[in-house]
N, C-alpha and C positions, 0 to 999 in steps of 0.2 A: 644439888642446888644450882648449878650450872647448867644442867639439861633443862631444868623446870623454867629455870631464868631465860633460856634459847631458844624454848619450847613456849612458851607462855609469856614471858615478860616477867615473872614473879617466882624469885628463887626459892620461896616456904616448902617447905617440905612436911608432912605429916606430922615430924618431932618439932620444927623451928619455923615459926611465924617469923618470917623475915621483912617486917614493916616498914615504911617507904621513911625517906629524912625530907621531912621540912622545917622549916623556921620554929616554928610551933611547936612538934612534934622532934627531937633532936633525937633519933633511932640510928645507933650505930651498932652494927652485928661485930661481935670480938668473936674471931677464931682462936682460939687458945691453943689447939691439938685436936687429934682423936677425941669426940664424945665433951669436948668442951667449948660449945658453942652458945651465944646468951645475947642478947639483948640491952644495951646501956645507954644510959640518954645524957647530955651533957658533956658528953668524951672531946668534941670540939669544939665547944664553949668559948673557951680561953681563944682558942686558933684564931676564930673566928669575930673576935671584939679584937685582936690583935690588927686582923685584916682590914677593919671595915674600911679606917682610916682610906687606906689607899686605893678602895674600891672608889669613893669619892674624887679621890683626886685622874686616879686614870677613866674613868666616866667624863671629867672635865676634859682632860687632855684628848681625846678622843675627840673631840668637836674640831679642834684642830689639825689635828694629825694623822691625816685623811692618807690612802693609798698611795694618792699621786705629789702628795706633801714633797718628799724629798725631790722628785722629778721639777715640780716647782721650784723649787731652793735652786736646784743646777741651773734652769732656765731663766732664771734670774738675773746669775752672775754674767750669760753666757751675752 
């Protein structure tokens, strides 16, 4: 799965369709071991309505808290 993924972009292999995750689509591959490989959708779910919250809020803060933000702050005082 790793050469295919290196080689091509797309780790599937003849036995294991390994299909892409989006929003829509929630495909997560579970390694289990040897010969226990699968397919589940909804594995980050939870994670992921946990997150959103603060995707929101660091999107906002990001408007201001530019690169040169702290350089600013020093330059201020100085």
């Amino acid at each position: 799965m790793w050469t295919n993924f290196a080689h091509c972009g797309n780790p599937s292999t003849d036995k294991v369709e390994w299909k892409a995750y989006s929003v829509n689509d929630q495909n997560v591959m579970v390694i289990g071991g040897p010969g226990d490989l699968r397919i589940e959708q909804g594995l980050l779910a939870d994670q992921y309505k946990a997150v959103l919250p603060l995707l929101g809020y660091y999107q906002f803060m990001d408007k201001f808290f530019t690169p040169g933000y702290l350089l600013d702050i020093i330059a201020a005082r100085k």
